[in-house]
Every structure is written in structure tokens, then in C-alpha cells.
VOBA-1610 file (N, C-alpha, C; in pm, whole numbers, padded with zeros to 5 digits, always signed):
BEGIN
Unk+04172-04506-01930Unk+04097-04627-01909Unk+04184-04744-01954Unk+04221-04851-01879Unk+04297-04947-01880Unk+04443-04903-01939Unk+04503-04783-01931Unk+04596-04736-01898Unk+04633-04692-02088Unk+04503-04692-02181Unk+04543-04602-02311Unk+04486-04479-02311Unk+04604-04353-02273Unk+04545-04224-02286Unk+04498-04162-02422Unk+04476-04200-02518Unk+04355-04169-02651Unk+04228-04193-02607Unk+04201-04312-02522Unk+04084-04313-02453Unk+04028-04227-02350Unk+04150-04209-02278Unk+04109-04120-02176Unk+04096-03987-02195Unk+04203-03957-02328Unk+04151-03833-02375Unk+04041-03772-02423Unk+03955-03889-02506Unk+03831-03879-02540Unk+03731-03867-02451Unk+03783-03952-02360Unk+03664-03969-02242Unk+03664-03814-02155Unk+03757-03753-02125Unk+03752-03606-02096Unk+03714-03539-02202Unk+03722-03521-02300Unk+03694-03440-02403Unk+03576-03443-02406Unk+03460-03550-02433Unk+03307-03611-02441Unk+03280-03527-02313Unk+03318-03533-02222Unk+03292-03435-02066Unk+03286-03364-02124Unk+03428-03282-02139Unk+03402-03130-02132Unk+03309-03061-02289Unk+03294-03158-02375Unk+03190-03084-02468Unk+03047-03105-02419Unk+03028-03251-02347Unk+02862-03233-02280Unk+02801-03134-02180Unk+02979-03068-02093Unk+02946-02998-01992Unk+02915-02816-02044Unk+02919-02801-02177Unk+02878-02722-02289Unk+02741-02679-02285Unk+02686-02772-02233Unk+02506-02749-02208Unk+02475-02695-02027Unk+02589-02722-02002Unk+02536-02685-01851Unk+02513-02582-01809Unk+02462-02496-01699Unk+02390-02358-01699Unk+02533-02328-01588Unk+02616-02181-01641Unk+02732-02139-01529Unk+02689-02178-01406Unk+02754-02236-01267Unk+02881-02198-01325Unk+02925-02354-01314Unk+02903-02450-01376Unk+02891-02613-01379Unk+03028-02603-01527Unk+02950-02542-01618Unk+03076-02577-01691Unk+03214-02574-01711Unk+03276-02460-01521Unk+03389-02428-01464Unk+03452-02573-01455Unk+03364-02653-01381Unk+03486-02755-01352Unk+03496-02867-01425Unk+03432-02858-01554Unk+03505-02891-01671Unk+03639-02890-01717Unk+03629-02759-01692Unk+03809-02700-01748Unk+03878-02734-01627Unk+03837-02758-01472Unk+03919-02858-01388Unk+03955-02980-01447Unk+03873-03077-01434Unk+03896-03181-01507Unk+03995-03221-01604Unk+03986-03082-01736Unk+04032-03162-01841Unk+04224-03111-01808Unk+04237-02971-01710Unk+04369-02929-01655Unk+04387-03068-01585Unk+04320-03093-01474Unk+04400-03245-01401Unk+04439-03367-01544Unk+04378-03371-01593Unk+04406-03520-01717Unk+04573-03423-01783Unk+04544-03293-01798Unk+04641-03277-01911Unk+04782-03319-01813Unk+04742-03279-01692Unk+04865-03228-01630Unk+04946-03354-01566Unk+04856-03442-01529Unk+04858-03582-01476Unk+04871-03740-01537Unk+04837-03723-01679Unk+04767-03849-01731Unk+04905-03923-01772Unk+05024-03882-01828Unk+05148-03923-01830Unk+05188-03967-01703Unk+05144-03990-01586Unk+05221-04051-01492Unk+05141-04089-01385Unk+05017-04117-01413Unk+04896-04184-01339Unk+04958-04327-01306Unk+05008-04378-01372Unk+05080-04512-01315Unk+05183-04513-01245Unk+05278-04411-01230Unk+05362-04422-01148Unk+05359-04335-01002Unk+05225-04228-00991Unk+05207-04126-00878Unk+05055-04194-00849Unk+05061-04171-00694Unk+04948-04158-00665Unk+04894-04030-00634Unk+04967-03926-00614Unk+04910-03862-00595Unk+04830-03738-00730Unk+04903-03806-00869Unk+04797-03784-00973Unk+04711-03846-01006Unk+04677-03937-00937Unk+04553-04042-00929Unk+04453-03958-00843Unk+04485-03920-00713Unk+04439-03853-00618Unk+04364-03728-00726Unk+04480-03662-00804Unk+04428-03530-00828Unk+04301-03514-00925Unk+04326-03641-00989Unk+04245-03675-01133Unk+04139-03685-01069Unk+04107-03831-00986Unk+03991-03841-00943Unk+03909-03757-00838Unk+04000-03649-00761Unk+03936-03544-00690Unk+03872-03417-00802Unk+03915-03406-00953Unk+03889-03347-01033Unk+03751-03377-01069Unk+03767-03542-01102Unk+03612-03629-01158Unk+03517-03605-01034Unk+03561-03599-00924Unk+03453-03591-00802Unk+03361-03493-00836Unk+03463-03351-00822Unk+03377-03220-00795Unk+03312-03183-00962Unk+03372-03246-01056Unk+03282-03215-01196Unk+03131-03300-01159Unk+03127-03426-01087Unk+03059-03542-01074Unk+02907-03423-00976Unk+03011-03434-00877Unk+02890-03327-00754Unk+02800-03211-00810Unk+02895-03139-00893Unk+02833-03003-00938Unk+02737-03049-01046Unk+02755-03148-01158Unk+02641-03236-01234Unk+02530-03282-01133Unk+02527-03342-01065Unk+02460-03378-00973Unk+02388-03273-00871Unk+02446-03220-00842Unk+02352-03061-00742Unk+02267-02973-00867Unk+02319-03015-00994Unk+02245-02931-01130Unk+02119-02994-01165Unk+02081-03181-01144Unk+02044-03226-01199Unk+01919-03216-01039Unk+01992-03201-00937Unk+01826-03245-00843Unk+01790-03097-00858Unk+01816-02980-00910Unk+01752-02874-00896Unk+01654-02896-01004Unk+01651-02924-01114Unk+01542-02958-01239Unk+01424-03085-01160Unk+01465-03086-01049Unk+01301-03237-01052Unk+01217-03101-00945
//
């Protein structure tokens, strides 16, 4: 977030411990997520295509939260 990875590390980390409560198999792409940040986050400014990977990571953690949350109404 505004390009300090301590933040961004936290901010994945806060994910992947909230995604701790989720019912299998949701808390899989958690550990997507926090592999794209590890693998990517050193050079998010200079690739796009670890921009690509990061935020295709945040997507499908985003969807699978979301397909979890309209099954409970």
C-alpha cells in the first residue's frame, strides 16, 4: 500500500489469519495470496506482470469470500 511492504505485509497477514475462520476449502486461497505477495512484492513497481499476479491472487481470495458469504443468507 503506497508502495511500504510492512504494510502490505500486514495487510496479507490480517487476510490470511481472518481467512482462519473460513469453512475448507476458502482458506486454500489464502496461502495463494500470501505465495503471490511473497513472491512478487519486491518488484511490484517495476513488473506488471506481478501486479497482474498479486491482484489476480486478491481476486480469487475476494470471489471465494464472497461465494462463502451469499451461501449463509
Amino acid at each position: 500500500m503506497k508502495g511500504n511492504p510492512r504494510t502490505g505485509w500486514a495487510i496479507i497477514l490480517t487476510i490470511e489469519d481472518l481467512a482462519q475462520i473460513l469453512e475448507p476449502p476458502y482458506p486454500e486461497s489464502d496461502g495463494q495470496l500470501v505465495l503471490a505477495w511473497e513472491e512478487n512484492w519486491s518488484i511490484l513497481a517495476e513488473q506488471v506482470d506481478a501486479r497482474d499476479a498479486l491482484r489476480a491472487a486478491f481476486d480469487e481470495m475476494r470471489q471465494q469470500t464472497l461465494a462463502l458469504l451469499r451461501m449463509l443468507d
